[in-house]
N, C-alpha and C positions, 0 to 999 in steps of 0.2 A: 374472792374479789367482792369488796364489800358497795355498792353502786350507790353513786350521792345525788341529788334530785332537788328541788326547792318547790315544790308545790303539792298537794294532795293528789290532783289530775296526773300530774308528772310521777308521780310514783307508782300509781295505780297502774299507768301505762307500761311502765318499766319491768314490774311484775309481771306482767303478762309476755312481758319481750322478752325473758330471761330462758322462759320455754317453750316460747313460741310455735301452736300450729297450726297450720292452715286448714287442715281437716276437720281439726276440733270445733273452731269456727264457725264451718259453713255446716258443721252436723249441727250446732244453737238456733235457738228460733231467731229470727231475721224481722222485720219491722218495715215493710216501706211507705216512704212517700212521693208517690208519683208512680209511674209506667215501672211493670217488676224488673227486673233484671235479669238477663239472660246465664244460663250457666255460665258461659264464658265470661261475664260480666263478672258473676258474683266470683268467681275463683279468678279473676284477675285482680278484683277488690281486695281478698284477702289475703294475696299472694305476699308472701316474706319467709324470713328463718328468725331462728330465736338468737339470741345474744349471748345464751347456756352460762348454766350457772344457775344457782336455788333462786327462788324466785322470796324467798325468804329475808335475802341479802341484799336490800333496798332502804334506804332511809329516804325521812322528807326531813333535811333543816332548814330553820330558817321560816317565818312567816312572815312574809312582805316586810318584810327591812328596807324597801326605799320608803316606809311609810313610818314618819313618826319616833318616837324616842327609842332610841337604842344605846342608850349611856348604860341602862343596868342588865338584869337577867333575861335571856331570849325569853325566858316563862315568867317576869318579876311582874307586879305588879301595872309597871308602865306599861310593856306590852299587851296585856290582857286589858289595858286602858282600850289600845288600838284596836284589838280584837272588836271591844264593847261598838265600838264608834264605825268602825267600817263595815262589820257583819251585822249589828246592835237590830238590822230593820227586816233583816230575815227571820229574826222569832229565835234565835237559838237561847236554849234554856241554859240555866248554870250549870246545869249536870255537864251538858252538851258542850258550854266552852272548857270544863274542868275535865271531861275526858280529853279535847281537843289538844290542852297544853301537857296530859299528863303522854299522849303520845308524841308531841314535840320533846319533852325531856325525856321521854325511855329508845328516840332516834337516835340524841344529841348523846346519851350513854353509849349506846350501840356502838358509833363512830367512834367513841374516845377507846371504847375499849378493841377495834379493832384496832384500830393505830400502834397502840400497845402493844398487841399480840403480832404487829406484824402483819396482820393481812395485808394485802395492796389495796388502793382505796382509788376510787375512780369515778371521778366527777362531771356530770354533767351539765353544762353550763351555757348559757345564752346571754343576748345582750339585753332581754330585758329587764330592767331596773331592780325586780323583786330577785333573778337568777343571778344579778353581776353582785349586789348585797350579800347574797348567800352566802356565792364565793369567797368572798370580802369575808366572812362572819368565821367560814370553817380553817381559813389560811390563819387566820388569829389564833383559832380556839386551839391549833395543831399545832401551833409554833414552835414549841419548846418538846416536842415530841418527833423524834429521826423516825419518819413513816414513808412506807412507798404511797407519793398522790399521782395519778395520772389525770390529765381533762382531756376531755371531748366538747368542743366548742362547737356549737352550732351555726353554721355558714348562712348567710340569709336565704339562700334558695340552693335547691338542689335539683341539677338535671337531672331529668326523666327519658329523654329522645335526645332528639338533634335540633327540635323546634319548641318543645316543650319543658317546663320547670315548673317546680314545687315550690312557694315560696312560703318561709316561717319567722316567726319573731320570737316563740319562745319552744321549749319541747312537748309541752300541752299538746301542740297542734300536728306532731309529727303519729304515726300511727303505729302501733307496739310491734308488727312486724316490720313495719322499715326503720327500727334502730340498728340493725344489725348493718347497714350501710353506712352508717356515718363511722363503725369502729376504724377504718383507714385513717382518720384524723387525731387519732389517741395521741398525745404528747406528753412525756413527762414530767412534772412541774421540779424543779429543782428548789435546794436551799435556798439562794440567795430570793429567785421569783418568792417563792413563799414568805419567808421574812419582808420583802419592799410591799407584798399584796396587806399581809398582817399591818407594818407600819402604817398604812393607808385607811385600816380602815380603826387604828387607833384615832387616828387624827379626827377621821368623820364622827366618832363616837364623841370624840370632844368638843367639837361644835354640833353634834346631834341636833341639828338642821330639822323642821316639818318634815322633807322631803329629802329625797337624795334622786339624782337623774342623770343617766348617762350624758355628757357636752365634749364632744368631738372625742370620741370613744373612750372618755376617762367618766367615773364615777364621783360624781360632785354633790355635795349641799349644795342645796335651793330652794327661795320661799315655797310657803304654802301656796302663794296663787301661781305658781311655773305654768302651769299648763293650758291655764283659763283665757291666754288669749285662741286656743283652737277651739274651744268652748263658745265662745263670743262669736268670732270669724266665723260660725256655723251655725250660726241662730235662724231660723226662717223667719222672715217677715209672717208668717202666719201662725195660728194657732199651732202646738207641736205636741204629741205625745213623749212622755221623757225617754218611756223605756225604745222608743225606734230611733230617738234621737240619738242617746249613748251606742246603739247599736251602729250606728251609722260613724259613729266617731270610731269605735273602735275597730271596724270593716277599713276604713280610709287611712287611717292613719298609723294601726299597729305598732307601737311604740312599748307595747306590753304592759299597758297601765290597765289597774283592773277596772273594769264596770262599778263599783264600789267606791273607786276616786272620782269618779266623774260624777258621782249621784253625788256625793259629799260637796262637791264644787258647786254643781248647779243648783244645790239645798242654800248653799251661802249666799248664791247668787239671791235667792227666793226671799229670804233673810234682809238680803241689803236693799229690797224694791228696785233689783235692777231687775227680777222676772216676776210675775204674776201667776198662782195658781188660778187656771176658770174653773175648772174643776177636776175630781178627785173621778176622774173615769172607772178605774178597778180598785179597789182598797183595799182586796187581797194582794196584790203586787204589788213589791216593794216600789216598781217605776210605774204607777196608774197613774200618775197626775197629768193632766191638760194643761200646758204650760205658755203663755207669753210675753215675749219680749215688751218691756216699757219703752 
């Protein structure tokens, strides 16, 4: 079973869930902040089962695909545009984006060649923007190849008690022993779903739209400013730090847009003197600027 994933985070987590154990864990050095945690605390933290299976047998496709041109190669040139432009301000060197895509292409072989052989292939999938693209991306790339896919769709929350819930927006956020809970939700994706998800996202590829965003739970082109009116609507009348501000968008709102669109937004905003830098507070952080609304 070859396990399909759309994010670094997400895959990273996945590996871990595949052998998941609770022992190993809590023998690791531990880290806290705030008042320690009581044994039963901590082994209730860690408490899960694994998913089984090699932990070897994970891919990550797909790099944010609701972002930016997707008409040529997941690694072509235009992609690695989008890389440049949305990661561009964390410092990653050429090596670092050039390993980056050389492990997006030897994922995206991975998959193609289990398809081939037959393995079963089982995807996991969410509604944020960057996770429903993915989908979108791999239902294409398989199409013309007779594969077992199975999904696992992520539910927005998940009970815990009788009064209590978990609530998620993409699998980043779920914890590597609680995947083994969602396995009841497995379904398996048929010819024809696969072909209509393919056809869908030939269409998006041809108007390869700025942006793409879930609108009443389908997957749509949409300008580059879609999201800036929550942007706006959550300006403080007062001086604002950028990086608590995005923080504060992305806590309220979860919509699974990264921290990295919303700099890009509010940088434009900066740009068109609808906000003012007073100043550059940290200049090691990519979000250290002092920011006000005009």
């Amino acid at each position: 079973m070859l396990e399909v994933l759309f994010s670094d985070s997400e895959k990273g987590s996945m590996k871990l869930a595949k052998n998941y154990n609770a022992k190993t864990m809590l023998g690791g050095a531990i880290g806290y902040i705030g008042e320690k945690l009581t044994k039963a605390e901590l082994e209730k933290h860690f408490e899960g089962q694994a998913v089984g299976g090699s932990s070897q047998d994970v891919v990550n496709i797909g790099f944010s695909l609701d972002i930016g041109d997707i008409s040529g190669e997941i690694d072509g040139n235009e992609r690695q545009n989008i890389f440049r432009k949305v990661w561009g301000r964390f410092d990653f060197d050429s090596k670092e984006q050039e390993q980056f895509f050389q492990n997006q292409r030897k994922d995206m072989e991975k998959l193609l060649s289990a398809a081939k052989d037959g393995i079963p292939i089982r995807i996991w999938k969410s509604n944020a923007p960057y996770s429903t693209c993915g989908f979108h991306f791999v239902c294409h790339l398989l199409r013309n190849i007779d594969c077992n896919i199975s999904v696992v769709s992520l539910p927005e929350y998940n009970p815990i008690s009788e009064d209590e819930i978990e609530e998620y927006s993409h699998w980043g956020e779920v914890a590597a022993g609680k995947f083994y809970q969602f396995l009841s939700l497995e379904k398996q994706l048929s010819k024809i779903e696969k072909r209509i998800i393919s056809d869908h996202w030939h269409d998006l590829m041809e108007e390869n739209a700025p942006l793409r965003a879930i609108i009443n739970g389908k997957l749509t082109s949409v300008p580059e400013n879609f999201y800036d009116f929550i942007i706006i609507n959550n300006l403080p009348d007062n001086d604002f730090i950028m990086a608590r501000f995005i923080g504060k968008l992305l806590g309220e709102y979860r919509l699974g847009i990264s921290d990295s669109w919303y700099a890009l937004r509010i940088e434009k905003m900066i740009e068109e003197n609808k906000l003012i830098v007073v100043e550059n507070k940290d200049s090691s952080h990519p979000y250290g600027k002092v920011l006000r609304k005009v």
